[in-house]
C-alpha positions as protocol buffer text, in pm:
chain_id: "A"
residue {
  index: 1
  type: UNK
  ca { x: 19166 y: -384 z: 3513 }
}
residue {
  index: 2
  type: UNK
  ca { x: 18965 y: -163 z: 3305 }
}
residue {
  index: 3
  type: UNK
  ca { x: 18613 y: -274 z: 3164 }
}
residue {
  index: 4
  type: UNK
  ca { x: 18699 y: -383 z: 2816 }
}
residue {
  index: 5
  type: UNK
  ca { x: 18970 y: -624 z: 2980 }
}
residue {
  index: 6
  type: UNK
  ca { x: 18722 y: -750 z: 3222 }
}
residue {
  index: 7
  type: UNK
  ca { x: 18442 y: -797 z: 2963 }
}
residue {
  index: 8
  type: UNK
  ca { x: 18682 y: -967 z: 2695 }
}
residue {
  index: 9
  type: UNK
  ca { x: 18826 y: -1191 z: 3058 }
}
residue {
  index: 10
  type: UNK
  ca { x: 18436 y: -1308 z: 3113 }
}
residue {
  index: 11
  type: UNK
  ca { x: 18336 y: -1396 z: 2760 }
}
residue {
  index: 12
  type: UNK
  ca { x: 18638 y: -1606 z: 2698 }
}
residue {
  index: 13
  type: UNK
  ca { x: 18509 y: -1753 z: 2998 }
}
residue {
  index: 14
  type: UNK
  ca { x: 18201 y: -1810 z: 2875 }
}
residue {
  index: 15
  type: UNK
  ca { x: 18284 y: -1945 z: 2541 }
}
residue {
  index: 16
  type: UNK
  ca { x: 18528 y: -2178 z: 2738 }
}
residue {
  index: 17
  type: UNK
  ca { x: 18266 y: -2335 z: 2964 }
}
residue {
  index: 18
  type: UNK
  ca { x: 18018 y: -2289 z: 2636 }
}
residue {
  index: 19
  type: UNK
  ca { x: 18242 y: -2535 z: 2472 }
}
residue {
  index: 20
  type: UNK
  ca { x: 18309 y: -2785 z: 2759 }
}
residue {
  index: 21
  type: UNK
  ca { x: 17930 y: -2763 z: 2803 }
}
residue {
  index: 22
  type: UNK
  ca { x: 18036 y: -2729 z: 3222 }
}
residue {
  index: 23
  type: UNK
  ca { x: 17824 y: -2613 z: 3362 }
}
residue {
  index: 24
  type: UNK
  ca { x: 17463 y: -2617 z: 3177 }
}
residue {
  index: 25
  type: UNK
  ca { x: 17396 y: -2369 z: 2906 }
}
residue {
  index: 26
  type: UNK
  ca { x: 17136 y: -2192 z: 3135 }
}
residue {
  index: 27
  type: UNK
  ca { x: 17365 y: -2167 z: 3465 }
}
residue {
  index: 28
  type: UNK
  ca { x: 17670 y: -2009 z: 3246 }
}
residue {
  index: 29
  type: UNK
  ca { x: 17412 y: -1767 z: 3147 }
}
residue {
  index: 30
  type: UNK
  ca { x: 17313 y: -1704 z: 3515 }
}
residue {
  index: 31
  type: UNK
  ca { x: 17705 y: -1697 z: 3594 }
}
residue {
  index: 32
  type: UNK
  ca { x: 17750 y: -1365 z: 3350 }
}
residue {
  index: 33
  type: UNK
  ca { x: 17461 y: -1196 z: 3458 }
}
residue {
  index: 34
  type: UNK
  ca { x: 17600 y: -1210 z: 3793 }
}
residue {
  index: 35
  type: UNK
  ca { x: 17926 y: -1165 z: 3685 }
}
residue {
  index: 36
  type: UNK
  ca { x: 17890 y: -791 z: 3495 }
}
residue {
  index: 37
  type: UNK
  ca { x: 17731 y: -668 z: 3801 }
}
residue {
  index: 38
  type: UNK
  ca { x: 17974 y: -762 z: 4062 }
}
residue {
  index: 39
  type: UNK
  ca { x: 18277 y: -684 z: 3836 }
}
residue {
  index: 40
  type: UNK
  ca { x: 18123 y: -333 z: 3808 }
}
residue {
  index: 41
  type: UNK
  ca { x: 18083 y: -353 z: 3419 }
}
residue {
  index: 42
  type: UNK
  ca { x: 17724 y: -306 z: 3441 }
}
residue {
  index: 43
  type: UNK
  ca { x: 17490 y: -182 z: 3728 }
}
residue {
  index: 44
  type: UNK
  ca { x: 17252 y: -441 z: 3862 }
}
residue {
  index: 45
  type: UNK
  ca { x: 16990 y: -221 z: 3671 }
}
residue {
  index: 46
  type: UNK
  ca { x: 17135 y: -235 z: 3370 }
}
residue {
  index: 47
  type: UNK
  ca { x: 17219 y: -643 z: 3355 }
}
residue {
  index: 48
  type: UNK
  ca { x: 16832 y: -690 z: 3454 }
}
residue {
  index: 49
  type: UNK
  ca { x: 16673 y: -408 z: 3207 }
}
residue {
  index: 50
  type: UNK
  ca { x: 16629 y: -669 z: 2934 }
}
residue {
  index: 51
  type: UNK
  ca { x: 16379 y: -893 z: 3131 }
}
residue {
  index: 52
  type: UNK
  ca { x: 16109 y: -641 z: 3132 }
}
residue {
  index: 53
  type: UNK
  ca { x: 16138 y: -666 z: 2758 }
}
residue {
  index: 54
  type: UNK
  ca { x: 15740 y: -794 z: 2665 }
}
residue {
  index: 55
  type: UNK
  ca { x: 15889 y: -1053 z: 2453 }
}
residue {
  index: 56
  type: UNK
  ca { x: 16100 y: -1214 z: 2679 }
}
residue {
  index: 57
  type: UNK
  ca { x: 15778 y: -1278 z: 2892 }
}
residue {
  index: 58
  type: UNK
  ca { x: 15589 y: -1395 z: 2576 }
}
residue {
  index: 59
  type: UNK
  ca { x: 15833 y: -1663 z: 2467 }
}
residue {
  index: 60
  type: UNK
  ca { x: 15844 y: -1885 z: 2808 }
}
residue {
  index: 61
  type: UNK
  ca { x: 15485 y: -1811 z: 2820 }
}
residue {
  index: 62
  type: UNK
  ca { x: 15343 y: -1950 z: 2468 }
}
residue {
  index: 63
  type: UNK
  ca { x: 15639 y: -2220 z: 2575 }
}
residue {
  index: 64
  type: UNK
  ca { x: 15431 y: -2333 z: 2836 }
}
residue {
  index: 65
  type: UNK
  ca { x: 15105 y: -2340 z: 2715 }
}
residue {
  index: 66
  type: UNK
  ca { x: 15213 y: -2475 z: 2448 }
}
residue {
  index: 67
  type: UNK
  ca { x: 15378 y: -2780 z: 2639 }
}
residue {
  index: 68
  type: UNK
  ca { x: 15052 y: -2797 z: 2884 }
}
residue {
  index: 69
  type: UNK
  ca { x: 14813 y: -2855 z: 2555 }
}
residue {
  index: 70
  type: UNK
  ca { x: 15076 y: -3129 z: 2384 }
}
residue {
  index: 71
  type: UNK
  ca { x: 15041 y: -3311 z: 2762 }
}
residue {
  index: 72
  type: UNK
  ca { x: 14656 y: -3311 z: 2760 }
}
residue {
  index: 73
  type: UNK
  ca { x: 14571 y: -3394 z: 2416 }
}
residue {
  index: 74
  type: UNK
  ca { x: 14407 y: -3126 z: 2365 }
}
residue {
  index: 75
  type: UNK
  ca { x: 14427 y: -3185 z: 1997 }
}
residue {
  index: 76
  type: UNK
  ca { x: 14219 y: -3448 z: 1979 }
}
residue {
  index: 77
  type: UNK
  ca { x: 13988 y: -3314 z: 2259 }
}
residue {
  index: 78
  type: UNK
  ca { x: 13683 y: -3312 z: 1970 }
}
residue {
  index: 79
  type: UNK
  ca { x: 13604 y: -3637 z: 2043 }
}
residue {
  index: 80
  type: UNK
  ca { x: 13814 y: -3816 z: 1813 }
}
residue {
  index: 81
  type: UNK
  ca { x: 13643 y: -3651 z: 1513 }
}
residue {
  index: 82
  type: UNK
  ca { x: 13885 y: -3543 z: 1246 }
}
């Protein structure tokens, strides 16, 4: 197979499980960044390049801080004054 018929194989794939929802969103993800590499699509390089993109580090970042400060309270850390 040549890489356009490999490509086109794995997203149908993807939309497929996409649309079952089997498995999670996240792990389907995981499954066709694994999946370009080892099909020889992509280089391992090139299937990782995007995650030294700053914003991808920003967004589960602010994510989490965001999430620690709803847990504490930390809005109404002022003593309850308005």
């Amino acid at each position: 197979m040549f890489d356009p018929t490999i490509v086109l194989v794995l997203l149908g794939a993807a939309i497929l499980m996409f649309a079952i929802n089997r498995p999670r969103l996240d792990v389907v993800a995981l499954i066709m960044l694994l999946a370009l590499p080892f099909t020889g699509v992509l280089t391992m390089s090139e299937a990782l390049a995007g995650f030294s993109d700053p914003n991808i580090v920003l967004t589960p970042a602010t994510r989490t801080s965001r999430s620690g400060s709803m847990s504490t309270n930390s809005r109404t850390a002022n003593n309850g004054c308005a």
